[in-house]
Structure formats: structure tokens, C-alpha cells
C-alpha positions in Angstrom: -57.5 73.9 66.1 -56.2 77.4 67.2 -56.2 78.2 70.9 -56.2 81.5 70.5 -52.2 82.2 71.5 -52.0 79.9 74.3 -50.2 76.5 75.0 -52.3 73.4 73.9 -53.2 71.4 76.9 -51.9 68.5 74.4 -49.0 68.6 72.5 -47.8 64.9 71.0 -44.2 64.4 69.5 -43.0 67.9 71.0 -39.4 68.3 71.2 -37.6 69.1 74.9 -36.8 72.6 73.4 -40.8 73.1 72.5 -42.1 71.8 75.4 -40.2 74.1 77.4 -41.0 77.1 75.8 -44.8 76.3 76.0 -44.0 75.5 79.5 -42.8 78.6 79.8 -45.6 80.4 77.9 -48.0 78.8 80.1 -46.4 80.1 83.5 -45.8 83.5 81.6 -50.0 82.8 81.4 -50.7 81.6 84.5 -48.4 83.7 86.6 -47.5 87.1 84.7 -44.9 88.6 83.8 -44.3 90.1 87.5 -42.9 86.1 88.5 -40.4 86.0 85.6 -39.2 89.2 87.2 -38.9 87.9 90.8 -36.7 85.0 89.8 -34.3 86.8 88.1 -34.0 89.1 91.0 -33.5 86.0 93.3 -31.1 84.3 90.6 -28.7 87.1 90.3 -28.7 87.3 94.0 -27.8 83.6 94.5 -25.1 84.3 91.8 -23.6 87.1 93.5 -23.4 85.1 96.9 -21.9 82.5 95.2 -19.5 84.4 93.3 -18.8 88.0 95.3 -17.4 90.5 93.1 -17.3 88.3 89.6 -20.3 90.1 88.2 -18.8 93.3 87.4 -16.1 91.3 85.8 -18.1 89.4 84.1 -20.4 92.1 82.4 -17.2 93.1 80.8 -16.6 90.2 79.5 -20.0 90.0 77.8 -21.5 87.7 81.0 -21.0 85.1 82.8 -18.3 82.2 81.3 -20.6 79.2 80.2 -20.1 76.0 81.2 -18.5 73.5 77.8 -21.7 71.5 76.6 -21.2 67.7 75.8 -20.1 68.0 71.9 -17.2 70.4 73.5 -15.7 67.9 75.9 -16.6 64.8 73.9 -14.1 66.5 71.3 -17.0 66.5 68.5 -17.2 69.2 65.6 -20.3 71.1 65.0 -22.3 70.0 61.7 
């Protein structure tokens, strides 16, 4: 059953990665595209208070320096 582009209204067995991005898809829906705009404004803001002057730095760098995920730290290889 085809809805036509938007989120189902219920997904069973989803993965956390697919539920978020028809999560996402349903605010892009709901709220436009205007909101996804807006929180990027305030999220680079918050950044730049927390870390004054890094972001210049780090757009040279290619961004900002991500934080290790688990299989990092835990010493595990990638399969």
C-alpha cells in the first residue's frame, strides 16, 4: 500500500536508522523546510558560544572533529 511519498503512520520491524529518517520526513511534512532551516541557525549559534573562534578552524579542517564512536574506543576493527 503506497502512501503517496509520505511516512506510514505504521512501520513494524523498522530499524533506529529508518525510523529516524521517516521521522524526519514527517517533520520535513508537517513543518517545512523553513524549521530545518531555523535549527541549524540556532545549532551553529550554540556551537559558536560554546566554542568561540573554533569554527573558522574547523572549516579548514573539513568540520568539526567527531567524537570516537563505540567500535573506536572498544578497540574493535571494522567488518
Amino acid at each position: 500500500m503506497s502512501t503517496g511519498g509520505r511516512p506510514s503512520s505504521r512501520v513494524e520491524h523498522a530499524t533506529v536508522q529508518e525510523a529516524g529518517r521517516l521521522g524526519g520526513l514527517k517533520l520535513l511534512h508537517n513543518r517545512g523546510r523553513r524549521h530545518f532551516v531555523e535549527i541549524g541557525k540556532t545549532g551553529q549559534q550554540a556551537m559558536r558560544r560554546k566554542y568561540p573562534g573554533m569554527a573558522g578552524e574547523w572549516g579548514k579542517r573539513g568540520g568539526r572533529p567527531r567524537k570516537p564512536n563505540l567500535a573506536d574506543v572498544m578497540g574493535e576493527a571494522k567488518k
